[in-house]
VEXLO-413021 format. One line per field, with one value per residue (C-alpha): residue in one letter; x, y negated, z negated. Coordinates in steps of 0.001 Angstrom, whole numbers, always signed. Each point is the difference from the previous one (the first is absolute). Example, Ala and Ser with C-alpha at 12.3 -4.5 7.8 and 13.67 -1.06 7.14 Angstrom:
% VEXLO-413021
aa	c(a | s)
px	c(+12300 | +1370)
py	c(+4500 | -3440)
pz	c(-7800 | +660)
This chain:
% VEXLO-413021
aa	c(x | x | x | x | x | x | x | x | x | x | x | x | x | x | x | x | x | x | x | x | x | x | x | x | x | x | x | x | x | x | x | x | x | x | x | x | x | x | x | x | x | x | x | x | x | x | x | x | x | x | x | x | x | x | x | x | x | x | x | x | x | x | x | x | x | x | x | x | x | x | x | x | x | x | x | x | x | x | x | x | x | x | x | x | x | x | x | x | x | x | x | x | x | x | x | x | x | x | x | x | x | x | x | x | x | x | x | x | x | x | x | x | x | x | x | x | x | x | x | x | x | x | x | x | x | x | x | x | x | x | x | x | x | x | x | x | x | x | x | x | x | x | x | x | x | x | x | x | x | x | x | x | x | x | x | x | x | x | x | x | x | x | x | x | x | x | x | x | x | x | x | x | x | x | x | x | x | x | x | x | x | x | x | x | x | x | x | x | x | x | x | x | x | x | x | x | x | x | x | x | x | x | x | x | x | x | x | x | x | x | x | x | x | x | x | x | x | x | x | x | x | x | x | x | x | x | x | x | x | x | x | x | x | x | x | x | x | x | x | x | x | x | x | x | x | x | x | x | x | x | x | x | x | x | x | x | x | x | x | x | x | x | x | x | x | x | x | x | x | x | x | x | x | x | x | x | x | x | x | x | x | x | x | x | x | x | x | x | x | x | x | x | x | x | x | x | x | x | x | x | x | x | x | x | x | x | x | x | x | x | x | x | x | x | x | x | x | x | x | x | x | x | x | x | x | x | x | x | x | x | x | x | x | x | x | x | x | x | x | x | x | x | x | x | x | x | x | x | x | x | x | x | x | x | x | x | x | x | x | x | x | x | x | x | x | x | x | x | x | x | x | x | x | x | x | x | x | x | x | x | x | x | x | x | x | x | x | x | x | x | x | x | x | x | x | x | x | x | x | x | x | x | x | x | x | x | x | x | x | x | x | x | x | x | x | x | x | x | x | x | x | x | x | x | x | x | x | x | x | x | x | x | x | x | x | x | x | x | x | x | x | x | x | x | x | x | x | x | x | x | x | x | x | x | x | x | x | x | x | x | x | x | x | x | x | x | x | x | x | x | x | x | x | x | x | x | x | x | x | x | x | x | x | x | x | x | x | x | x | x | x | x | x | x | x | x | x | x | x | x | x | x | x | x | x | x | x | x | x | x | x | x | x | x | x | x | x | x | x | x | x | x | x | x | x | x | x | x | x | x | x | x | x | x | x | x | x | x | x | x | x | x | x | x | x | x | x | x | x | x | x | x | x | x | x | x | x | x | x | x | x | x | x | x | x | x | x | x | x | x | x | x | x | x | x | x | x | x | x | x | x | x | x | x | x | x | x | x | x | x | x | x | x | x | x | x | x | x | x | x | x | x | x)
px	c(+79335 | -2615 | +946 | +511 | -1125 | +1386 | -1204 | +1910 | -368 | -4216 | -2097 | -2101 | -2992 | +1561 | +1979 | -2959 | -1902 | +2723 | +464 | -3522 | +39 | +3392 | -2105 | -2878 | +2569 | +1667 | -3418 | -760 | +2831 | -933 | -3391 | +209 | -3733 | -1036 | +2328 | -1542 | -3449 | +1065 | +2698 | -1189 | -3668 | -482 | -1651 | +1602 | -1666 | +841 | +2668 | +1727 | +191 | +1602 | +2712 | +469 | +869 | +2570 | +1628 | +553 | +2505 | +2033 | +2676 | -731 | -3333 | -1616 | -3685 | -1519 | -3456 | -2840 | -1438 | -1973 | +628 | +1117 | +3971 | +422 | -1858 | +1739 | +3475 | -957 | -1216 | +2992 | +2090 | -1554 | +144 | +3461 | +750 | -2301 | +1388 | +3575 | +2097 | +2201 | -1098 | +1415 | -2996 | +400 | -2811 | +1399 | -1420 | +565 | -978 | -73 | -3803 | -524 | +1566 | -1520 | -3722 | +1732 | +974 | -3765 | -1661 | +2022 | -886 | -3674 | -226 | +2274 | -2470 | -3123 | -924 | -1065 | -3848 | -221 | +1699 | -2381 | +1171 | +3727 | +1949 | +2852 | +2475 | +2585 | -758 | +678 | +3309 | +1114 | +3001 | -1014 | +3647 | -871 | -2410 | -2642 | -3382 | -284 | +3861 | +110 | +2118 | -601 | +3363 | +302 | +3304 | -2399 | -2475 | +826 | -1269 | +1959 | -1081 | +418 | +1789 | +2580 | -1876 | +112 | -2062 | +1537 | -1032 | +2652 | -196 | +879 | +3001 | +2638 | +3346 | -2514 | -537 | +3447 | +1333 | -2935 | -501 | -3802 | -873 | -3490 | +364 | -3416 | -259 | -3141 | -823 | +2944 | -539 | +405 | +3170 | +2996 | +3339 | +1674 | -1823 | -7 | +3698 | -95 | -2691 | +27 | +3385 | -1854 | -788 | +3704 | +1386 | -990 | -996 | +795 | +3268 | +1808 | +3251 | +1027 | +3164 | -1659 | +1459 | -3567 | -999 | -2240 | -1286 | -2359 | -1927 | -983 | -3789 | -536 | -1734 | -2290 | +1937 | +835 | -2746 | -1043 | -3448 | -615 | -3862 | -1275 | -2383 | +1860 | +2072 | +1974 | +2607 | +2711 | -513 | +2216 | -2841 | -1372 | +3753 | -530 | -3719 | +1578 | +3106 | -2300 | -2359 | +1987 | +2129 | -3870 | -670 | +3297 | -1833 | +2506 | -2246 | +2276 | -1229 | -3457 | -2439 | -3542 | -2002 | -3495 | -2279 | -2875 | -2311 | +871 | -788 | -3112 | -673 | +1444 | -1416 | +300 | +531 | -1389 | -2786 | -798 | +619 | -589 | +2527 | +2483 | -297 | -2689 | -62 | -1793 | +3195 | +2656 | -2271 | -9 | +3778 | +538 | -2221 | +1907 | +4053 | -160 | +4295 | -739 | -2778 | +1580 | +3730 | -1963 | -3193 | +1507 | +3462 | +1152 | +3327 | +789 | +2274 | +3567 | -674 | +4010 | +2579 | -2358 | -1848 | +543 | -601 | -681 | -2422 | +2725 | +1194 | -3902 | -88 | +3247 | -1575 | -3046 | -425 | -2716 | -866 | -3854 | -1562 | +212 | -2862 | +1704 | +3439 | +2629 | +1877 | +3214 | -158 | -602 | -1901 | +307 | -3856 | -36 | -3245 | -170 | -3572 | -2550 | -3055 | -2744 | +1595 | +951 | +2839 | +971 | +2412 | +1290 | +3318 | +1173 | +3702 | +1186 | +3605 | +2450 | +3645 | +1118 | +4013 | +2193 | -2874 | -413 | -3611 | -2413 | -3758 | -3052 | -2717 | -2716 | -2823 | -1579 | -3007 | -2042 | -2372 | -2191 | -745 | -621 | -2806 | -1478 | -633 | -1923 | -1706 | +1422 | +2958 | +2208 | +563 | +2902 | -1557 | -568 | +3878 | +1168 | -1784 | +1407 | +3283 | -201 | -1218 | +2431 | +2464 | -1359 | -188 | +3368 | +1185 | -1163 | -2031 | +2707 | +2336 | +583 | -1366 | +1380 | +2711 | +34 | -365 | +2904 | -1540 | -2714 | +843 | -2763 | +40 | -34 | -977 | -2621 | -2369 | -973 | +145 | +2646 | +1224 | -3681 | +58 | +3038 | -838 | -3798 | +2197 | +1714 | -3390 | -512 | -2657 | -1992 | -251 | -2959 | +454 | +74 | +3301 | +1853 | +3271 | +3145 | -815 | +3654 | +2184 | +2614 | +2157 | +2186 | -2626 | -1974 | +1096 | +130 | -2954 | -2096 | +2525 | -606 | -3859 | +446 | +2519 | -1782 | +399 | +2440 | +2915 | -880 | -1478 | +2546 | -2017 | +1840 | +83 | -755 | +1964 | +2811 | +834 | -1515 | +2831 | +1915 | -2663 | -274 | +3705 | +237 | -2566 | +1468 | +3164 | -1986 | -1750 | +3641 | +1222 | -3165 | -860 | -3222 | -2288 | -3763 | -2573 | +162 | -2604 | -3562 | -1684 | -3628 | -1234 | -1211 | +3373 | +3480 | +2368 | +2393 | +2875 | -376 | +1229 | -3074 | +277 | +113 | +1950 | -2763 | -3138 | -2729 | -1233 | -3588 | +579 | -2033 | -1577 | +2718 | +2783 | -1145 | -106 | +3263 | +1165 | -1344 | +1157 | +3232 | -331 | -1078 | +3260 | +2058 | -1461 | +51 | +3584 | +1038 | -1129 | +1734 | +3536 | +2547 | -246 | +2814 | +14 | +3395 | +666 | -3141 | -1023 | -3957 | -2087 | -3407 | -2041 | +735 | -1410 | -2101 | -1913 | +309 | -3504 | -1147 | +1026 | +1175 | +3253 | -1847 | +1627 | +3238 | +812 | -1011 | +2112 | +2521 | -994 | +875 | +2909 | +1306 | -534 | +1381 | +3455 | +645 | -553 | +2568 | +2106 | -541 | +1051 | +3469 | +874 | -424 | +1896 | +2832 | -74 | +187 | +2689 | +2016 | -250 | +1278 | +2913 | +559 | +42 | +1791 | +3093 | -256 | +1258 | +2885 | +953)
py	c(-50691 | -2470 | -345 | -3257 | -741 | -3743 | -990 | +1795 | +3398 | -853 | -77 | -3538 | +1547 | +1745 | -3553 | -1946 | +2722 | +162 | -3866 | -326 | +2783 | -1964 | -2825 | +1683 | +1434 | -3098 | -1263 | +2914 | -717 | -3963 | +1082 | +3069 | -323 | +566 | +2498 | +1817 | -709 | +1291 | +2527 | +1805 | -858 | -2041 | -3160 | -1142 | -1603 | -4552 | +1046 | +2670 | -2005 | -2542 | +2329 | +1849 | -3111 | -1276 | +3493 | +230 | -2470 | +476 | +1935 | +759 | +551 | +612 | +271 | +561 | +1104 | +1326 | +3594 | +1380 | -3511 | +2356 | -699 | +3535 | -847 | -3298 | +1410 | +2971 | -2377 | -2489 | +3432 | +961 | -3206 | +152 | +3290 | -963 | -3495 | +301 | +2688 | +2597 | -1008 | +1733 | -280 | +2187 | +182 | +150 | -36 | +1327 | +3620 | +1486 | +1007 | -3611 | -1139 | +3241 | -1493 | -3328 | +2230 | +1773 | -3183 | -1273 | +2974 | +428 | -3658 | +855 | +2879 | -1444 | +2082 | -2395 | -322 | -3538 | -1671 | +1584 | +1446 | -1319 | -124 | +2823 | -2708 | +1684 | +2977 | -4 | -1335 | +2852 | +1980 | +3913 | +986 | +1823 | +2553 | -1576 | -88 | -3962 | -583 | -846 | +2270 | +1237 | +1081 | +482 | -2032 | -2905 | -810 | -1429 | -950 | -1347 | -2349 | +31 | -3184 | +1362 | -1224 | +2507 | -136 | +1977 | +299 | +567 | +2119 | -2661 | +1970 | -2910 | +2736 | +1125 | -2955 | -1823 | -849 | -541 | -3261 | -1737 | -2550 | +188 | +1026 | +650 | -21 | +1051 | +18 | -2246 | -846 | +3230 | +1095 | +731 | -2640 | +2957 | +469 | -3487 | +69 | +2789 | -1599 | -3326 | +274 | +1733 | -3371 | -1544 | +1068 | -2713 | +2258 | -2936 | +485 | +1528 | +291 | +1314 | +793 | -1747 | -2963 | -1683 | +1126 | -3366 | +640 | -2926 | +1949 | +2718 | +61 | -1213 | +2924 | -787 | -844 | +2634 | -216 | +1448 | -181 | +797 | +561 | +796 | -575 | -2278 | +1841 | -2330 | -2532 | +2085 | +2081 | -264 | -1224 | -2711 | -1706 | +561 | -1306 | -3032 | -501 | +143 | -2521 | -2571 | +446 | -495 | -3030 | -1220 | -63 | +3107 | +1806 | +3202 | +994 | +845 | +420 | +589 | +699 | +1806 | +2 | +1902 | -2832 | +12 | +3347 | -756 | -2568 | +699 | -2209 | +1146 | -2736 | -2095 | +1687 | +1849 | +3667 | +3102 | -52 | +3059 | +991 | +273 | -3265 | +2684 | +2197 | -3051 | -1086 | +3510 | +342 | -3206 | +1299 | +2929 | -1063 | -3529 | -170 | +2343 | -1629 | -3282 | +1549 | +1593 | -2099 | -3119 | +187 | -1236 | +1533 | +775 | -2081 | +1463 | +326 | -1040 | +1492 | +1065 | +2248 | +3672 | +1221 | -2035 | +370 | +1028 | +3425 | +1232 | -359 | +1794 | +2921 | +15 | +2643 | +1770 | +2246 | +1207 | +928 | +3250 | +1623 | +3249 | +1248 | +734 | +2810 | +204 | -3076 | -1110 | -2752 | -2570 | -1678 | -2864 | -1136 | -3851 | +673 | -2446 | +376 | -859 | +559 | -3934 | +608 | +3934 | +1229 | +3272 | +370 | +2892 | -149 | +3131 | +731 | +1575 | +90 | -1904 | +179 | -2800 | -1572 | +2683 | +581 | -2536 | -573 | -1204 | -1534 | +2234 | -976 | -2445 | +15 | -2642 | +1961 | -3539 | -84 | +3865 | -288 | -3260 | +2428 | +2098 | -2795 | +413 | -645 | +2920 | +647 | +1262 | +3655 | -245 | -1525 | +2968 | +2305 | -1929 | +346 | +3087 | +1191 | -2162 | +1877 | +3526 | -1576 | -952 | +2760 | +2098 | +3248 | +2219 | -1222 | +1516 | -2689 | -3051 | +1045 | -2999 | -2278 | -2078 | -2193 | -1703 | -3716 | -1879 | -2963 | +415 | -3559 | -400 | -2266 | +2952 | +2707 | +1441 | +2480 | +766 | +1082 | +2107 | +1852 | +1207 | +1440 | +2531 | +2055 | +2648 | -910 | +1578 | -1990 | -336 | +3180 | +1418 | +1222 | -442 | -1697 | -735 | -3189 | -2431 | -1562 | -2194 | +1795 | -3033 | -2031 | +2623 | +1323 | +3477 | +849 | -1912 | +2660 | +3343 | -678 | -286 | +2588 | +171 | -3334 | -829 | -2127 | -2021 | -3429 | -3606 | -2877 | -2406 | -3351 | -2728 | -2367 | +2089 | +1180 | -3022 | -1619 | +2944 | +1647 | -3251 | -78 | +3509 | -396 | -3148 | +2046 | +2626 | -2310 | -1559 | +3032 | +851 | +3164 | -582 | -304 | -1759 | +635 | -3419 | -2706 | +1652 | -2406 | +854 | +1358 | +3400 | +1772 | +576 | +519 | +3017 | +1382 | +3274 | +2501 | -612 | -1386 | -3548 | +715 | -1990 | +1206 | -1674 | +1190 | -985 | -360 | +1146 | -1956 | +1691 | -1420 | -3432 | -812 | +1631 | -2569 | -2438 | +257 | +763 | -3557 | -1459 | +1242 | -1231 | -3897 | +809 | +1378 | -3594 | -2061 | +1484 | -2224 | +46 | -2441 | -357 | -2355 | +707 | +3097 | +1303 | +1190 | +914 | +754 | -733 | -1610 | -3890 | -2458 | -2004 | +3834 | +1846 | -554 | +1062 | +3322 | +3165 | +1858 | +3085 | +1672 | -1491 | +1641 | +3181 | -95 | -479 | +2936 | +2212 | -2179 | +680 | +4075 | +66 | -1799 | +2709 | +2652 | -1852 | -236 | +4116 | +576 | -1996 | +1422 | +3623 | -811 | -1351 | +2758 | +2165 | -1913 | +183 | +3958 | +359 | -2226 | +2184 | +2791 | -1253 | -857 | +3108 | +2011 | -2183 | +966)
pz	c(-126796 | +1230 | +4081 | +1502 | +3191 | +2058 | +3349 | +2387 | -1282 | +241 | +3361 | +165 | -1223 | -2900 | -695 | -5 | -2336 | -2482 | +90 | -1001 | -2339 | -1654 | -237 | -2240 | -2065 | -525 | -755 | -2573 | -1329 | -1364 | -1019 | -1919 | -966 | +3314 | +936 | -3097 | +2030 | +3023 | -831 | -2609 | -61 | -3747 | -515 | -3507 | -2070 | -512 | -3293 | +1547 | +3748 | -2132 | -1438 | +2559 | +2367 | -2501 | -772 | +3969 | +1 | -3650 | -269 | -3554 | -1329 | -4140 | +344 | -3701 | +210 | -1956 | +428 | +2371 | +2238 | +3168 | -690 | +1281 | +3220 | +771 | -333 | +2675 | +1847 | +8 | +282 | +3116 | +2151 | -790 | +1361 | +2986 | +1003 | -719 | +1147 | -1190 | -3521 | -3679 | -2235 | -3266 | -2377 | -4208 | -3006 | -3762 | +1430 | +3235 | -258 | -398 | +3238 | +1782 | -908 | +1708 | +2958 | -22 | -60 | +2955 | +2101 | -841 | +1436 | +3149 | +467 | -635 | -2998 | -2608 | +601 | -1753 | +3279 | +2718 | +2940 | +397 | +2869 | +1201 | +881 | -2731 | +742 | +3642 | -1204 | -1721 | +612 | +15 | -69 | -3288 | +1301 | -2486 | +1713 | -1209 | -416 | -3284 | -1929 | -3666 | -1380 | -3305 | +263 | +1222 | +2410 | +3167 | +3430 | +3157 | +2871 | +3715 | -548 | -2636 | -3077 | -3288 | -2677 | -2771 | -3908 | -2620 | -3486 | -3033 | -964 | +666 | +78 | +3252 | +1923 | -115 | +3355 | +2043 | +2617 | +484 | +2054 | -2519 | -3338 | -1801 | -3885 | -1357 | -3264 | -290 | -3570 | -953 | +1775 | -2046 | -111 | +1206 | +3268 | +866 | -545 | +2774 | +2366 | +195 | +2389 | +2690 | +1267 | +183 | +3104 | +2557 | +3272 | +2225 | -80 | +3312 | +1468 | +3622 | +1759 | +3287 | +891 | +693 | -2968 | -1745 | -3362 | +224 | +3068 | -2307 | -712 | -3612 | -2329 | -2801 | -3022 | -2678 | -2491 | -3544 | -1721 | -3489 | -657 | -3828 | -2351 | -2987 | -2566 | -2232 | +83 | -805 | +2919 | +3186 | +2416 | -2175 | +602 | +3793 | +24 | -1978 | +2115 | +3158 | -1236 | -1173 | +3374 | +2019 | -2176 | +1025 | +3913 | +1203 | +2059 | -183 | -3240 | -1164 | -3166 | -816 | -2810 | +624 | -3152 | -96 | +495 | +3585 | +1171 | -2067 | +1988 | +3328 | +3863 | +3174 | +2513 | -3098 | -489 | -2999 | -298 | -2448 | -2605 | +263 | -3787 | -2293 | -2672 | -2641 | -71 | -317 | -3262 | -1383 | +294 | -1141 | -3298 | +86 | +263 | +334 | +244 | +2819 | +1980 | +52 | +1260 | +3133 | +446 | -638 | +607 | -3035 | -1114 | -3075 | -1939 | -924 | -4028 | -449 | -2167 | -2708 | +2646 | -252 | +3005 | +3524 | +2483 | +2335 | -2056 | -433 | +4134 | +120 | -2058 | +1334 | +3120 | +1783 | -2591 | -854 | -3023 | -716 | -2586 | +0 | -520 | +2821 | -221 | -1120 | -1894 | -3410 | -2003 | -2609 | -1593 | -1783 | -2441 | -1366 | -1922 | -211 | -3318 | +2610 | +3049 | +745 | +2331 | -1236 | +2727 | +722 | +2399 | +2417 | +382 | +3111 | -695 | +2102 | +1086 | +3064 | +1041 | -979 | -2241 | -2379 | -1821 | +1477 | -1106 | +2619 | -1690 | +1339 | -2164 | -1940 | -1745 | -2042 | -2199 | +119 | +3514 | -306 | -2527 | +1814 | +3124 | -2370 | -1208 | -3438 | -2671 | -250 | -3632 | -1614 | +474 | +3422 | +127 | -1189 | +2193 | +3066 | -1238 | -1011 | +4008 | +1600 | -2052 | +1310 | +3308 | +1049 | -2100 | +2781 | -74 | +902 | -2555 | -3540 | -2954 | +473 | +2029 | +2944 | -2713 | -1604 | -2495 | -839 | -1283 | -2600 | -889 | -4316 | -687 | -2369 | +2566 | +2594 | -2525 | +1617 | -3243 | -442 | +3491 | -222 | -3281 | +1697 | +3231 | -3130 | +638 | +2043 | +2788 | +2745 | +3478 | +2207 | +1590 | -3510 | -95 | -3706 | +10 | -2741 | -1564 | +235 | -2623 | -443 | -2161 | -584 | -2015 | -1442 | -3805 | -343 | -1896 | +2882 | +2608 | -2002 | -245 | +4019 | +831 | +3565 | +1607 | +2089 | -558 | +3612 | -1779 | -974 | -1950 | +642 | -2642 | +1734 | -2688 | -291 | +4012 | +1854 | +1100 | +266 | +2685 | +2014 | +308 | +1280 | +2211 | +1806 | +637 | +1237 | +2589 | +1128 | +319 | +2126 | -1256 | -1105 | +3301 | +376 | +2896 | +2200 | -566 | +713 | +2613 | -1301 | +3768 | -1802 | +1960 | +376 | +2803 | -518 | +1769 | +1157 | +2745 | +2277 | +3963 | -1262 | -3278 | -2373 | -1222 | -1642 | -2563 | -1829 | -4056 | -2591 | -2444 | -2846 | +2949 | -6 | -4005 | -89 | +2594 | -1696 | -3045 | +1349 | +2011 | -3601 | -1499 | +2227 | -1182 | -3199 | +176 | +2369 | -3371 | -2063 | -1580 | -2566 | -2771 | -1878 | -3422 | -1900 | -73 | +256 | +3266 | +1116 | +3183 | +961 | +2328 | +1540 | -2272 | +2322 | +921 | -3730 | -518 | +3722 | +767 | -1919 | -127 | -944 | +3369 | -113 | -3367 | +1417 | +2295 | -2830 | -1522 | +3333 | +454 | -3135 | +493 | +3330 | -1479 | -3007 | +2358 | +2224 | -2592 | -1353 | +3807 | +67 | -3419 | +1695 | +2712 | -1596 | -2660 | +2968 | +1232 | -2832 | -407 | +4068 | -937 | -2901 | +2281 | +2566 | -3039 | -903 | +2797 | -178 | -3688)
């Protein structure tokens, strides 16, 4: 606890010192831009000045800004004066994953310590201010519960994992909620009553007890930064709410949007200043994934697609995680490929579904993998032909296959598309052959047995029985519909959005608990095609006329963008849900046999 001090407990000297020290904290405290000046050595730029003077005096905040426009920064920033001019402060850092809110945490204390080289040499003021009661040389503690860091004046600074059952029962004077657009309804059902309990309030057994002599503390307060996600999603309402309640004049509440023209154009003390992103890269995304590049350059969210939608913005966040690519198998685990062929390679994409078990969810699938044989020949400078299709497929079936393993032995199925467009049955009747990879090993060609006469099986008798073509006008719906149920249920998991800086951020058992790590070239199409899937999948809707019921793409964008990697996914979906189904009809065979027993020994 912060210790008070009053007049007669003070010599004159020390009275008049602390008087005038109460007065430049008072000050500090109206003009947070300064304070950030002198306190923790930053001259913002004119934008974030702006926001940061009208977030200091709302009690709730939605800032909506585009990437790489230093939201990160400004929320340490409006974290630390916090801690430093108000005491015995709860701040607690959330977001949809703990890793998330640790790089919050990290970018807070690089700035407190003067480690981020863009600012210059900063000041120690925080530093100073530091409790070492942790035995940490800096006192900021790394946890792997959360990091944390306490000041001499009773202010904590804690970040939170995103698993809501975990953070329930917690009390903030500061709640920070990054990535807001992302978080789950769950763990804003969990969080968002930190802030509740007004702190004012006091009661004493002394009879001169005055509650109106009690120094007033800074208002409880919760800020929700993000790039836009959609209008389904939980923070769009608050971003909403909060503006309409600012237009209304109500000072209490706050909301910004920050396009990317204005970091493009950033002033300093109105004078111009070098943008903080690079104009070439926001044109090239916007090439690219143009759905994308306007949700986090231009914070434009996207719109909720209605009933007829199949699956909202807000379930692919909920399934998305930190997960990486992985280009080689894990072991232990299994894996489903899918194959939606393409004659010249106009969109021909190739899935990697890793499956395993997980308690209380059964047989789950992360989509590890995705591959658009397109953008692999234009890096070669060339169409990839049907031949060279196969030979891809044919390695990435080796590959995640594993070298260790007997043939074919990690590998569930492999789902093709057998529509007539992509050659898809061509395809699978060529992979009957026995083949030799690059390393010139031979392998078993593969069959499916189930659509393959026997004459066509006999003259084959080697191949193995690891291939489904799948008719597209026969199991369409039937795919999609699994699929979706799959994604409800949340066992099928996506890598979060890739933000196209060349690396990711991973949790790991290191001192600071987060690692990043620098992609590959492989990495980063998988990402983005991942990234591409997940539009693709967000415009996609029901149409029903009669009785007749179809998917596809939205109208207005049918003639815009593919679905090439949406029915993919279908085709994992749909393997991952009959061996679901295999699985519950073992266990309640199994079931049925221990009741059996169990009857018995009463007979």
């Amino acid at each position: 606890m912060a210790n008070i001090f009053t007049k007669e407990n003070l010599t004159t000297n020390q009275y008049i010192v602390a008087l005038s020290n109460a007065k430049t904290i008072e000050f500090w405290r109206k003009n947070p831009v300064i304070a950030c000046r002198d306190l923790i050595g930053i001259t913002l730029l004119d934008f974030q000045s702006a926001l940061l003077t009208e977030m200091w005096i709302a009690k709730d905040i939605a800032i909506c800004t585009s990437r790489n426009a230093g939201k990160t920064s400004l929320a340490a920033i409006f974290i630390l004066l916090t801690a430093l001019l108000y005491p015995e402060q709860e701040i607690f850092l959330v977001s949809k994953a703990g890793s998330q809110s640790k790089l919050l945490f990290m970018n807070m204390e690089k700035i407190a310590l003067a480690k981020i080289s863009s600012y210059g040499q900063l000041p120690d003021t925080f530093s100073l201010e530091v409790s070492r009661a942790n035995d940490s040389i800096t006192g900021f503690s790394h946890s792997p519960g959360g990091f944390e860091v306490t000041l001499l004046n009773g202010s904590t600074i804690k970040s939170l994992n995103g698993i809501p059952d975990n953070v329930r029962g917690y009390r903030a004077s500061l709640l920070c909620l990054d990535e807001a657009g992302f978080i789950t309804d769950e763990l804003f059902a969990a969080v968002e009553p930190f802030t509740t309990t007004d702190k004012t309030f006091q009661t004493s057994t002394d009879v001169n007890f005055d509650i109106r002599t009690i120094p007033r503390n800074k208002q409880n307060t919760r800020l929700y930064i993000s790039s836009a996600s959609a209008t389904d999603t939980h923070f769009y309402k608050v971003y909403k709410n909060l503006a309409l309640r600012m237009f209304a004049g109500d000072s209490r509440y706050f909301a910004a949007s920050i396009p990317v023209d204005i970091p493009l154009a950033p002033t300093l003390k109105g004078v111009k200043y070098p943008p903080l992103l690079n104009y070439a890269q926001v044109e090239a995304d916007m090439a690219s994934n143009p759905t994308k590049a306007l949700r986090e350059y231009y914070c434009k969210f996207d719109n909720d697609g209605g009933n007829s939608q199949i699956c909202k913005s807000h379930t692919i966040a909920k399934n998305s995680t930190f997960l990486l690519p992985r280009l080689v198998p894990t072991k232990g685990r299994r894996y489903l490929l899918g194959y939606d062929s393409a004659h010249i390679a106009d969109n021909s994409i190739f899935g990697v579904l890793e499956t395993y078990e997980e308690e209380g969810m059964g047989l789950c699938g992360d989509l590890i993998n995705m591959i658009n044989f397109k953008a692999l020949g234009e890096i070669g400078n060339r169409q990839m032909l049907y031949q060279d299709q196969m030979s891809a497929v044919r390695e990435y079936i080796v590959r995640y296959n594993g070298e260790d393993n007997a043939e074919y032995e990690n590998i569930h199925k492999l789902a093709i598309d057998a529509g007539t467009g992509g050659g898809g049955l061509i395809y699978g009747h060529v992979l009957m052959f026995d083949w030799k990879d690059s390393r010139g090993i031979t392998h078993r060609g593969v069959i499916d047995k189930s659509n393959t006469s026997d004459s066509i099986q006999r003259d084959y008798p080697n191949a193995y029985n690891i291939i489904n073509l799948v008719e597209p006008t026969k199991w369409k719906n039937t795919i999609i519909e699994r699929t979706i149920e799959l994604l409800d249920l949340g066992v099928i998991r996506f890598p979060k959005e890739y933000n196209g800086s060349g690396t990711v951020d991973i949790e790991d058992d290191s001192e600071d608990g987060i690692t990043r790590k620098t992609l590959s070239k492989e990495e980063i199409l998988a990402l983005t095609n991942i990234d591409l899937l997940k539009e693709e999948l967000k415009m996609i809707h029901r149409f029903v006329n009669g009785e007749r019921v179809t998917y596809g793409l939205r109208k207005d964008v049918k003639h815009k963008m593919h679905d090439d990697r949406f029915y993919v996914l279908c085709l994992l979906g749909n393997e991952l849900y009959e061996l679901r189904e295999k699985n519950r009809m073992k266990q309640n065979k199994s079931k049925k046999e221990k009741d059996r027993t169990i009857l018995g020994l009463f007979n």
